[in-house]
C-alpha positions as CSV (number, residue, x, y, z in Angstrom):
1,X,58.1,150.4,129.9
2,X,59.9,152.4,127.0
3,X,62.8,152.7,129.0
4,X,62.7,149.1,129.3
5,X,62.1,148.4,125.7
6,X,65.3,150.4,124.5
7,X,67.6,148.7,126.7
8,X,66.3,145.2,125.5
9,X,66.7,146.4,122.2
10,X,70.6,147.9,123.0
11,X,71.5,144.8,124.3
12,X,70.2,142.3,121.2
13,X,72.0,144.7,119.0
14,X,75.0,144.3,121.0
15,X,74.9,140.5,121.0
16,X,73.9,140.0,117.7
17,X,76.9,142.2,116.1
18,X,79.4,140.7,118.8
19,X,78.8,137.2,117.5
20,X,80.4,136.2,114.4
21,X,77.6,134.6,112.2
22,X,79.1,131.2,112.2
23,X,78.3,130.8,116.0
24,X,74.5,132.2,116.1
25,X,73.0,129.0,116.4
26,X,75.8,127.8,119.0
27,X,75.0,130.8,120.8
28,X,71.2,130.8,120.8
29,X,71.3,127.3,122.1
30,X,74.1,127.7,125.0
31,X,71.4,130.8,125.7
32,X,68.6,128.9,125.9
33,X,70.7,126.3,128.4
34,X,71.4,128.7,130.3
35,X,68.4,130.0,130.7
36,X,66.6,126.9,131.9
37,X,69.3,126.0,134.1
38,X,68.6,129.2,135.6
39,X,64.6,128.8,135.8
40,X,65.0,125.0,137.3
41,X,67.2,126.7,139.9
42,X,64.9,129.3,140.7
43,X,61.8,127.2,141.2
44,X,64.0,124.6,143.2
45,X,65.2,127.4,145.8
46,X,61.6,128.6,145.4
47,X,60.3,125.0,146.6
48,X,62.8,124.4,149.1
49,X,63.1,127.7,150.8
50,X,59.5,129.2,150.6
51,X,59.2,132.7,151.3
52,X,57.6,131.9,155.3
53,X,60.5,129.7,156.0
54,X,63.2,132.3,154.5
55,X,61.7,134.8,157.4
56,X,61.9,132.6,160.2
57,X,65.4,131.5,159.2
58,X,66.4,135.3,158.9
59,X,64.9,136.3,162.2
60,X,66.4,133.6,164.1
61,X,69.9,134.9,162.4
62,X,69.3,138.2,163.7
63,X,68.5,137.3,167.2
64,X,72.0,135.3,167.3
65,X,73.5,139.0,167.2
66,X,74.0,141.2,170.2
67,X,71.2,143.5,170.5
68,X,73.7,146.4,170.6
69,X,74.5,145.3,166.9
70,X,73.4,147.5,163.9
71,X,72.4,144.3,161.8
């Protein structure tokens, strides 16, 4: 958790005196758009592919292998 904490805290310092003060807002916002592009995304491959579905379609990709095969 600490560990976690420092890094976090690293990489806000890094950002915030990377980016000229002029573009903070810009920034936060192109952030933030990014970010919930991400998160719509996530929960769309999330709905679509659900975690049962993903396995079946993995096996069956396995089995199309020779069973000599180290996959």
């Amino acid at each position: 958790m600490l560990k976690e904490s420092a890094l976090s805290i690293v990489v806000l310092c890094i950002v915030l005196f990377s980016t000229p003060i002029e573009t903070y807002m810009s920034y936060a916002l192109n952030r933030i758009f990014d970010t919930t592009i991400g998160v719509i995304a996530a929960l769309l491959v999330n709905y679509f592919l659900p975690r049962p579905r993903v396995v079946s379609l993995w096996e069956g990709f396995k089995g199309s292998f020779k069973k000599d095969s180290k996959v």
